[in-house]
N, C-alpha and C positions, 0 to 999 in steps of 0.2 A: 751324185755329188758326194765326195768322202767328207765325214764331219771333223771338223776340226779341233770337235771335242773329245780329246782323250785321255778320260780318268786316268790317275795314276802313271802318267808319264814320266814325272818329277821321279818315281821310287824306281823306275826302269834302270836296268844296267842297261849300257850305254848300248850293251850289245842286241840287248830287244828294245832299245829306241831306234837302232839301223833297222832291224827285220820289221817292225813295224811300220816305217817309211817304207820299206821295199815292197811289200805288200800291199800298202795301201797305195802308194803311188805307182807303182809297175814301174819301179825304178831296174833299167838295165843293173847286169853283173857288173860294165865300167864303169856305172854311176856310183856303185857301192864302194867299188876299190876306188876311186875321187874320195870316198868319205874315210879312207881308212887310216890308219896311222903313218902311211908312208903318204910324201906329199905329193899331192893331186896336181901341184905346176912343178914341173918338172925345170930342170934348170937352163934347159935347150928353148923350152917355150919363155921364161922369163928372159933370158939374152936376148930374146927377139922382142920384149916387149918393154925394157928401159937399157938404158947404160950401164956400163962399168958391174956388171951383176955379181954378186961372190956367194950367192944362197937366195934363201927364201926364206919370206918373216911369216908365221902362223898365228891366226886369232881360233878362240872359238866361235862353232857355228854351231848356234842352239836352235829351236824351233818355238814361234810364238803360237801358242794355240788360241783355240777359241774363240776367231775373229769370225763373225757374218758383219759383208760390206756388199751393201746393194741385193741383200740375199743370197749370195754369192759363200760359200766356206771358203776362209784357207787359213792354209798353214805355213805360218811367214818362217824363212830363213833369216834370220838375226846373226852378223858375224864380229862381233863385243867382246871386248878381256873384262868390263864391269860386272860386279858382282848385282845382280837381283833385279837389274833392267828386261831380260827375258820376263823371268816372274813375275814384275809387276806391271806388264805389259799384257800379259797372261790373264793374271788375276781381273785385271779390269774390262779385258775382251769377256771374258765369262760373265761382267756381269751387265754388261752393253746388251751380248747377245738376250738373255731374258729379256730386255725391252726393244728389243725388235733390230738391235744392230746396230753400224755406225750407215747414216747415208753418205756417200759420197759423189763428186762430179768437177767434170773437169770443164775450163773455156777452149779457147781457139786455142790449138797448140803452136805457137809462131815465135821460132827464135830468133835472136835479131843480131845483126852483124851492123858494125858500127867503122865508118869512114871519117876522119879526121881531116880539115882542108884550112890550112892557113893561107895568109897573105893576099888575101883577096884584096882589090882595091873598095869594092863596094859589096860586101856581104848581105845585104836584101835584096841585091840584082843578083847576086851568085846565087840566093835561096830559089828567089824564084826561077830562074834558069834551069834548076835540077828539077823543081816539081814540073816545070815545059816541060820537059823530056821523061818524065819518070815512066812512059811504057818503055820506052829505049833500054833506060836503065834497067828495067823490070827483067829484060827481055834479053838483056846480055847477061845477067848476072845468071838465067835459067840456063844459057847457053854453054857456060862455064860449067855447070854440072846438070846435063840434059837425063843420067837416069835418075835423080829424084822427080823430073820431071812427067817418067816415064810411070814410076811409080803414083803419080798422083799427087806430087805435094809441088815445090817450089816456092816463087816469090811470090807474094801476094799484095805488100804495097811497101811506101816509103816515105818518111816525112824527113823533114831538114829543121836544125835549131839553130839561133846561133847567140852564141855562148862568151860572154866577156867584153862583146862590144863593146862599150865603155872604156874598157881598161886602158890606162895608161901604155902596158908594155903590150908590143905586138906579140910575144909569146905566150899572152891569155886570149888574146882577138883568135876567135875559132867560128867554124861551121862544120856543124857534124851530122852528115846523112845517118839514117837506118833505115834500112831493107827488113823488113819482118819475111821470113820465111818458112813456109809448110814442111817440117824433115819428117814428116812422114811416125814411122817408128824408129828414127836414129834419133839419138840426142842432140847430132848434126854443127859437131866444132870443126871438124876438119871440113865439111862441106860449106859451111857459111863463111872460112877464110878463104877457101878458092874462090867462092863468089866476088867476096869483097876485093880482093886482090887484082880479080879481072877488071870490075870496071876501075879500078882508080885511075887509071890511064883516063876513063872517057870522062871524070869525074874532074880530073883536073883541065880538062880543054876545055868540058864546059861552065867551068867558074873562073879559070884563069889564074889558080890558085894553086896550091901545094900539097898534096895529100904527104902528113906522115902514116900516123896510125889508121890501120886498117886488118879489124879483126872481132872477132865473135864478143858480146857482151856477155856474160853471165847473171846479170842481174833479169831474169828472164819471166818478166811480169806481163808478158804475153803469153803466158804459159801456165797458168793457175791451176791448182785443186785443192779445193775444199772437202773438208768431214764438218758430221754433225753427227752428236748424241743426242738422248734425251731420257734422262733419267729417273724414276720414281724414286721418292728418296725410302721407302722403303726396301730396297735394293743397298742402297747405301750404309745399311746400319753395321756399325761396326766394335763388337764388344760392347763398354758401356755408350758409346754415343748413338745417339739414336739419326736416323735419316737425314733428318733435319737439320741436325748439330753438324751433322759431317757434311752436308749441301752448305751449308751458311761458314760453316770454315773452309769449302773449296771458293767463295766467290770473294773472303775478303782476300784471300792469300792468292787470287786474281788480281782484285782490284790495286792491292800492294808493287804488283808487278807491272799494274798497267799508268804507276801513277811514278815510279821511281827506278832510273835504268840501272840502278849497281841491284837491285832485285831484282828485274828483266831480264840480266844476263845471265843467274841461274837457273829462271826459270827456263829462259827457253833453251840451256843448256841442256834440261832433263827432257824436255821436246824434242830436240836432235839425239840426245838417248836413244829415243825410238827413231827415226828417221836414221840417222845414218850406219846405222850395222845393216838395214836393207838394202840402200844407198851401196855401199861395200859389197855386201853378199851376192849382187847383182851384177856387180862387175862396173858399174857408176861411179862417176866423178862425184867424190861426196865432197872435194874442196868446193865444187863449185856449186854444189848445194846449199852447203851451210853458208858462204858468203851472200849469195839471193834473199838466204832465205833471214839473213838479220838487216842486209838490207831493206828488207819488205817492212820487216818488224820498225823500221824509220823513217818508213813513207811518211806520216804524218808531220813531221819537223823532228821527232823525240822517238829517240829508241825505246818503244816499249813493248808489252805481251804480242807472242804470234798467236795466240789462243783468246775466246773470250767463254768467260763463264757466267751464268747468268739464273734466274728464277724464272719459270714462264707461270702464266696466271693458275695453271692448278697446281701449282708449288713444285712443280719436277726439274732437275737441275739439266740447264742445257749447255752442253761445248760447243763450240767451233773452232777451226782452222783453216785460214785459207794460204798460201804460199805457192813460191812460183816454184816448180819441178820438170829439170832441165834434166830430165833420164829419159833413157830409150833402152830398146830389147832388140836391138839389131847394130853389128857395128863392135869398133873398142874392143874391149875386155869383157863384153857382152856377152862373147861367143869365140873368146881365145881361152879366157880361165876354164875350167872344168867346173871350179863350183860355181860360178856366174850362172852359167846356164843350165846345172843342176838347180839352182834355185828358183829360177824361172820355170824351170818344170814344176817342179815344186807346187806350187803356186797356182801353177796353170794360165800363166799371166797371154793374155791375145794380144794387146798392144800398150804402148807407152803410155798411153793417159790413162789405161787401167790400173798400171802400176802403181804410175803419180798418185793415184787414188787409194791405193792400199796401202803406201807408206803416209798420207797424211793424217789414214785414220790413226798409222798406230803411234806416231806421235801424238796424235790427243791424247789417244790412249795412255800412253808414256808420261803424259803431262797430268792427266788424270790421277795416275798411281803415286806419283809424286807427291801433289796437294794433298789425296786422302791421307798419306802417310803423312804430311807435315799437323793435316787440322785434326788428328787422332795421337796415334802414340807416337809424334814423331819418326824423323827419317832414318837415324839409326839405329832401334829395334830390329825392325825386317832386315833393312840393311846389311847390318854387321852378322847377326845368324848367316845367313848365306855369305858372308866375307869371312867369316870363320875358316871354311876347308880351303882357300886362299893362304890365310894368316897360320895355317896346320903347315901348308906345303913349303912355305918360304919359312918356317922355324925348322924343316928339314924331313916332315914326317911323308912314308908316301905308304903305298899300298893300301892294304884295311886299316892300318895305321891314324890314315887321316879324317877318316869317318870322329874315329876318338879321341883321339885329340881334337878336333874342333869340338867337340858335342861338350869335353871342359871346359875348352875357352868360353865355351855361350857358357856353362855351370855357372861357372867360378866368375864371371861377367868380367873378364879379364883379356879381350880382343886384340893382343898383341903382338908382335913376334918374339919380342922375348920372352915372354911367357910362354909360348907356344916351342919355344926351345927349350926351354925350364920340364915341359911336360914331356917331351920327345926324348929328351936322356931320363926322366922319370921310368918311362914306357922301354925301354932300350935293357934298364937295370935288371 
């Protein structure tokens, strides 16, 4: 197993951070040319994979180190324009791994496709008429796409609600089936709408009713994973705050989060920090991530924390994360992008709830590095240092250039682009 801890990666030119990937991962010679300056989706393969195409948009793609998850190394592919989300995604895996790692684990992977049925005359004779039938329905829906069936997954059950009764307008009176179903290692959107689409025919003979809507949910809470840390707060010590200070300022700037949603929303913003450049990297639908996954954070009545942090009785600081994770390694852009599936190499990922699992850690993670920076020396110290060679490039400086100019801006604590132009014709003279 390669470790994923590798000193002094940060000080690497870029060019012995490839030969070191290559090496260590037995990345083919196409994998490298995928990573090189010319781009890896070619415009032939983007025409095939949206509309109206006139180019191709590029992020970077950094590497998170230092993760052990379930004992397991890796080394995450991150593809982010934010300045210090690698780093401090980084930082905080190093120091997870000294206390034995994040655990992680996933539930039933079951995504769920949702049928829409107005105008019923009596809507709890329509419900129960569909649960009558539900192997029928089970059974046609499997038929509609028989190789995930082949491969082992499929429908697995299906309940019925119904929704608005009461209401005055007939256009709130609703009944809406779901089918939960096994995709296997697909993410499985375009398979659970051929599902859905096929029985609506049977769906509406057997309620006598009207199917409009009939298509994939994304709120995908049949689908969960969870991380956990557990940290000494010795580990935690940071300059002048000690363990303890920096544990007791990550749980109020928790509980801050978990108590008021216009604070909820930054936090779990810096959560999907780390989740969605993997989400991306991987070649995943990260719109329909991030909407799940703030939906989850609102199951309770109130949008609050997707994370909890906490004390356990010998005073060590523990996280959690649970959230639904609607990705797959088979299918999509999984396996059309060239870095999608370089990063899944990468990785070494086996199947889809693996993965779920290693993007949930590094959002704690992500969440982690965040709090410690806010209950210490605040968030734009680290920050801005690293947004520096950002604020060098866009005041105009490039080459070795930029190294020095930024290293002023942090000097002179003047982080700006004007400034940062002010130095570049300084430098130029």
């Amino acid at each position: 197993m390669k470790s994923s801890r590798i000193p002094g990666f940060y000080n690497m030119s870029v060019d012995e951070r490839r030969k070191l990937l290559k090496d260590n991962y037995d990345l083919t010679d196409e994998q490298m040319r995928n990573l090189s300056n010319n781009p890896s989706l070619s415009l032939d393969k983007a025409n095939n994979m949206i509309e109206n195409v006139v180019g191709t948009y590029e992020l970077p793609l950094g590497m998170g180190l230092n993760f052990v998850i379930n004992g397991k190394e890796y080394t995450v592919p991150m593809a982010i324009e934010e300045a210090s989300v690698v780093a401090s995604a980084s930082h905080i895996a190093k120091i997870v791994r000294s206390a034995g790692g994040f655990e992680a684990k996933s539930r039933e992977r079951l995504m769920i496709g949702q049928i829409q049925v107005v105008g019923c005359s009596d809507f709890k004779d329509a419900k129960q008429a569909l649960l009558n039938q539900k192997d029928t329905l089970l059974s046609a829906a499997n038929d509609a796409y028989p190789s995930i069936v082949k491969r082992g997954g499929g429908t697995r059950d299906l309940d019925v609600r119904i929704l608005n009764e009461g209401a005055n307008s007939t256009y709130s009176q609703m009944l809406v089936m779901h089918i939960y179903v096994d995709t296997c290692d697909a993410m499985g959107a375009n398979m659970i709408n051929t599902m859905v689409e096929a029985i609506a025919p049977i769906v509406e003979e057997i309620t006598g009713g009207k199917v409009y809507l009939r298509i994939l949910s994304n709120y995908a809470d049949r689908s969960l994973a969870s991380a956990r840390c557990v940290i000494p707060p010795y580990l935690l010590t940071t300059g002048d705050f000690t363990g303890e200070e920096v544990r007791d300022g990550v749980i109020h700037a928790y509980e801050f989060a978990a108590s008021d949603p216009y604070r909820a929303v930054t936090h779990n913003k810096g959560i999907m920090n780390g989740i969605d450049p993997i989400v991306i990297a991987t070649g995943n639908d990260w719109r329909a991530v991030e909407a799940g996954a703030h939906a989850y954070a609102a199951k309770d009545g109130q949008y609050g924390s997707m994370t909890t942090w906490s004390e356990d009785e010998a005073g060590n600081l523990v996280g959690e994360i649970e959230l639904p994770m609607s990705v797959g390694i088979v299918g999509g852009a999984t396996r059309v992008h060239p870095l999608a599936e370089l990063s899944l190499s990468i990785m070494n990922i086996e199947s889809a709830a693996e993965l779920a699992e290693v993007i949930v850690s590094v959002g704690l993670a992500q969440n982690l590095g965040a709090l410690k920076a806010l209950a210490t020396d605040g968030i734009q110290k680290g920050h801005m240092a690293l947004h520096s060679r950002s604020v060098a490039i866009a005041g105009g400086a490039s080459g070795e250039m930029i190294d020095v100019i930024a290293k002023k801006l942090i000097d002179q604590k003047e982080i700006r682009v004007g400034k940062a132009k002010e130095l570049v014709e300084q430098y130029k003279q």
